[in-house]
C-alpha positions in Angstrom: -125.9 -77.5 -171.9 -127.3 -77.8 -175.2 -124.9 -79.1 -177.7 -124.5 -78.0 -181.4 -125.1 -81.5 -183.6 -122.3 -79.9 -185.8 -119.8 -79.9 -182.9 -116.5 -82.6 -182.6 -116.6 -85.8 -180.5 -120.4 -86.0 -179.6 -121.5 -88.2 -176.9 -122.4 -91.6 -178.4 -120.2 -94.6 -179.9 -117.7 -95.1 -182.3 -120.0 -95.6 -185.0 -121.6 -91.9 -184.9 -118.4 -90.5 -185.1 -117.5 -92.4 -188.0 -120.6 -91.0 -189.7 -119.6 -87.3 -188.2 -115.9 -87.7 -189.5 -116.9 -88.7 -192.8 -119.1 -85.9 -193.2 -116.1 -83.9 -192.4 -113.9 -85.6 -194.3 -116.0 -85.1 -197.7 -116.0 -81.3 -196.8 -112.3 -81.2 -196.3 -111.4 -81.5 -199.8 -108.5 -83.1 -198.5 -107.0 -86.2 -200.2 -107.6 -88.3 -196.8 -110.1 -91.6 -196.9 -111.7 -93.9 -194.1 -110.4 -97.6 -194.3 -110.8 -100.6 -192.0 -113.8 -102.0 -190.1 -115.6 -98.6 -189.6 -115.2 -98.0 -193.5 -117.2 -100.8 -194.2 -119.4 -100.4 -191.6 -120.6 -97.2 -193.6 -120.3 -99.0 -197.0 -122.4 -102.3 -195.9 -125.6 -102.5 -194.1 -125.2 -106.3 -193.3 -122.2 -105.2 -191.1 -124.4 -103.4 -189.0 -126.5 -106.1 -187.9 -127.0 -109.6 -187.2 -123.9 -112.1 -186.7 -121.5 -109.9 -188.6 -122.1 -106.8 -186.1 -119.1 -106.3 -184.2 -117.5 -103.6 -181.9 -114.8 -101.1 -183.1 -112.2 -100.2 -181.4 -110.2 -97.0 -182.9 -110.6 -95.3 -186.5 -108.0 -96.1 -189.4 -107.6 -93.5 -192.1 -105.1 -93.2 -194.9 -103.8 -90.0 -196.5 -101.9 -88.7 -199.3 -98.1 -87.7 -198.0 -98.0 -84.4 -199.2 -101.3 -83.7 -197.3 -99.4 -84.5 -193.7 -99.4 -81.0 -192.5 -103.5 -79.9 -193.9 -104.1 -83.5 -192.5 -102.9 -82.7 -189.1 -105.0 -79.6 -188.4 -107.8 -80.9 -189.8 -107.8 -83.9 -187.0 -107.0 -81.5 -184.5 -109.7 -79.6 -185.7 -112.0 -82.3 -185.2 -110.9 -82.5 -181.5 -108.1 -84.6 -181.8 -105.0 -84.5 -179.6 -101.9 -85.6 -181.2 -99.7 -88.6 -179.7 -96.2 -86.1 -180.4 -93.6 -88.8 -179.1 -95.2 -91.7 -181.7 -95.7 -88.8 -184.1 -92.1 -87.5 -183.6 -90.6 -90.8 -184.8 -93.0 -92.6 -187.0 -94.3 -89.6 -188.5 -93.2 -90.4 -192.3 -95.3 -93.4 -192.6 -98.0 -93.2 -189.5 -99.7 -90.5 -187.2 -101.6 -91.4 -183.8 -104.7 -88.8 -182.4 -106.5 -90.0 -179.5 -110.0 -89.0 -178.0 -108.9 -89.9 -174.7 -111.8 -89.2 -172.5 -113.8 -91.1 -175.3 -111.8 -94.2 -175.4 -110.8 -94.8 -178.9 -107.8 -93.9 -181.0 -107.4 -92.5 -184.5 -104.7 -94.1 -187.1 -103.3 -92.0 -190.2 -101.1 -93.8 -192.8 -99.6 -92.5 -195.6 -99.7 -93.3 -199.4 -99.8 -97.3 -198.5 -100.7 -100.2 -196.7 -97.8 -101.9 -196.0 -99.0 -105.3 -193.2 -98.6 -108.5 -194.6 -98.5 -107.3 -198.3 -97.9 -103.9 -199.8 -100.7 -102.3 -201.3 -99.8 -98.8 -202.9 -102.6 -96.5 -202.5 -101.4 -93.2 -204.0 -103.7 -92.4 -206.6 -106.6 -93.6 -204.8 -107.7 -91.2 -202.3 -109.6 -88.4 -204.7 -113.2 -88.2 -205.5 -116.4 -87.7 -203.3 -116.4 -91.0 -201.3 -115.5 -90.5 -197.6 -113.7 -93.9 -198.0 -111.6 -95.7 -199.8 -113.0 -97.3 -203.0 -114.5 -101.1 -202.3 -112.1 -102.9 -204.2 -109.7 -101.5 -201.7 -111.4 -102.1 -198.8 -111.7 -105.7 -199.7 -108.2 -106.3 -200.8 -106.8 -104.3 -197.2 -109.2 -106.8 -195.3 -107.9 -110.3 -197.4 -104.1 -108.9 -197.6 -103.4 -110.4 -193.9 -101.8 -113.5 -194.0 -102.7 -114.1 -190.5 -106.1 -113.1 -190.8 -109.0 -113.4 -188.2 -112.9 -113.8 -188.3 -113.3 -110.3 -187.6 -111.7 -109.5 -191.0 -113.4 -112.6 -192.6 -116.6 -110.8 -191.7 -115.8 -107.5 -192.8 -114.7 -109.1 -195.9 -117.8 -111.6 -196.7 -119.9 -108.3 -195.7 -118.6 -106.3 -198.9 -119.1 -109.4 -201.0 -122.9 -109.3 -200.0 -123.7 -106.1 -200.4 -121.8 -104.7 -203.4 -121.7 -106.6 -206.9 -119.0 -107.2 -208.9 -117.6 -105.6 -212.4 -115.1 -103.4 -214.3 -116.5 -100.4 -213.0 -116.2 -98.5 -216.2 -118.3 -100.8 -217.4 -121.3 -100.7 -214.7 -121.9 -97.0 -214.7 -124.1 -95.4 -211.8 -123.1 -98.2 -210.0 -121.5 -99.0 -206.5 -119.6 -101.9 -207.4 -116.0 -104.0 -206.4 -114.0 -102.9 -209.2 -112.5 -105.9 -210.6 -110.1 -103.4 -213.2 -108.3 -102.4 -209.8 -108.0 -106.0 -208.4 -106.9 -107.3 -211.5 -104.3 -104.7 -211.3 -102.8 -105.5 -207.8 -103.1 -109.2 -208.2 -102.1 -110.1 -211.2 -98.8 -108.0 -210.2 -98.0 -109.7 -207.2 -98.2 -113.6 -206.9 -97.6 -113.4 -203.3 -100.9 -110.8 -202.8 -102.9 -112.9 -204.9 -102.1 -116.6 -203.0 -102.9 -114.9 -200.1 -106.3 -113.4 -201.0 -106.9 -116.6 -203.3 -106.7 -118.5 -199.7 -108.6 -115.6 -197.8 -111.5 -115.7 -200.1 -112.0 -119.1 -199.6 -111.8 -118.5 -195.7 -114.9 -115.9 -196.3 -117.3 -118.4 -198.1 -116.3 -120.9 -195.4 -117.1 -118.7 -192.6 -120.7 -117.5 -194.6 -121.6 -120.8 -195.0 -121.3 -121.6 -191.2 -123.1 -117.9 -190.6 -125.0 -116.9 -193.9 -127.6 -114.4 -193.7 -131.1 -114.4 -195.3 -132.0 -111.3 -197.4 -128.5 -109.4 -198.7 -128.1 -108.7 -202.3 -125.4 -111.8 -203.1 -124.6 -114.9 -202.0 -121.1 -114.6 -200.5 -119.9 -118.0 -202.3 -121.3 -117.3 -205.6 -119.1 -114.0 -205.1 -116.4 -115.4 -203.9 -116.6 -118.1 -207.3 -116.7 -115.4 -209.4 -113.6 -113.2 -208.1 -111.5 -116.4 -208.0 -112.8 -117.2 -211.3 -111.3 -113.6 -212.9 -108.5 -113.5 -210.5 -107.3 -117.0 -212.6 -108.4 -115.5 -215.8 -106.7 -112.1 -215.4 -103.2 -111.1 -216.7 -99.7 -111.9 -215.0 -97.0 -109.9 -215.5 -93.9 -111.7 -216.0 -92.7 -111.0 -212.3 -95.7 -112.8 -211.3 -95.1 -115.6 -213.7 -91.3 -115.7 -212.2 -92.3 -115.9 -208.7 -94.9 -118.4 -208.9 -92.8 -120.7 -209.8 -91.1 -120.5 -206.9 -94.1 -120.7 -204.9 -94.3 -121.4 -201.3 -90.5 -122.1 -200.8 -90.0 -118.7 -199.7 -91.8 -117.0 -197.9 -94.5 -114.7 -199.3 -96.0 -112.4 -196.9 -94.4 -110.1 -194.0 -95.0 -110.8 -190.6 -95.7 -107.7 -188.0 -92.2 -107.6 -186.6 -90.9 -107.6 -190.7 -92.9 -104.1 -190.9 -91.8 -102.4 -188.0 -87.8 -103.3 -189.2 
């Protein structure tokens, strides 16, 4: 049987359906963006290769709320078969699809991120990109408070292939917006002393594992965001719950989310 390149679910990895998917995704005109591992495999050629290439394991997408149904039959359009007893009771905040016979599952989530730190996404799923914008990426990667070298990597691959600015100010450029994580973090203390710790976890890790040839050094990167994420604004809740620091608790745990 000859197979049409155009079709759902080719043979081949994880990877190639990424690429496929996003293809489809742009097409969709739906509000509905890649995130996670496979989203920065497409935005970051050092995570393709070398000590940072890793296996994937299922694909993550978030979507705007009001999108659910369109969203829905565009995955099963794709070939996807809808978990409908997961579906059925999480369905407000999370769907599940599965390609069963090719051994990965597909995660929707809607309007936010909502792990060890909130991240509010609404707003951010428009445009032409088939995920969601770099400064997101990074910030969903460097939220978890129990984070693991797999997300260290993802991370410190971003950082050495994309540069960093206001990105109003570095037109026709691909860059980490620093206008959006100025936003987020300088709103929430407890986000920002987690990424603050995260980021120096990634130029640790790319000093123990650097790679020769990417665009930026990982810990002059790294200097430089922790350098603006000092300098930049705090709102006065902020302010309030710094002071209170780490005598309560500032991140959610797994078992806090799924209360």
């Amino acid at each position: 049987m000859t197979l049409d390149p155009s079709s759902p679910l080719l043979p081949g990895d994880i990877r190639a359906e990424a690429e496929r998917l996003a293809d489809a995704i742009v097409g969709s005109g739906l509000r509905l963006k890649l995130m996670g591992g496979l989203a920065i495999w497409l935005q970051s050629q050092t995570a393709r290769d070398g000590v940072y290439a890793r296996e994937y394991r299922d694909l993550d997408l978030v979507a705007a709320s009001r999108d659910r149904r369109a969203v829905g039959a565009f995955l099963e359009g794709q070939g996807y078969l809808p978990d409908k007893l997961f579906n059925a009771l999480h369905g407000a905040q999370r769907l599940v699809y599965t390609a069963s016979h090719r051994g990965w599952s597909l995660d929707v989530i809607f309007d936010e991120l909502n792990m060890s730190h909130r991240i509010d996404l609404r707003g951010r799923l428009g445009g032409a990109s088939p995920t969601l914008d770099l400064a997101d990426l990074l910030l969903t990667k460097l939220q978890v408070w129990q984070i693991n070298e797999k997300d260290l990597g993802d991370a410190a691959c971003l950082l050495a292939d994309h540069g960093i600015a206001v990105a109003a100010e570095a037109p026709g450029e691909t860059v980490i917006d620093l206008a959006r994580t100025r936003d987020l973090l300088g709103a929430d203390w407890g986000l920002y002393h987690t990424v603050e710790g995260n980021l120096a976890r990634t130029a640790e890790l790319w000093g123990r594992q650097p790679v020769e040839g990417v665009r930026f050094d990982v810990g002059h990167q790294v200097q430089a965001l922790l350098r603006d994420m000092e300098a930049g604004p705090k709102s006065i809740a902020w302010r309030a719950r710094a002071r209170v620091g780490e005598r309560v608790r500032w991140y959610e745990t797994p078992e806090d989310v799924r209360k």
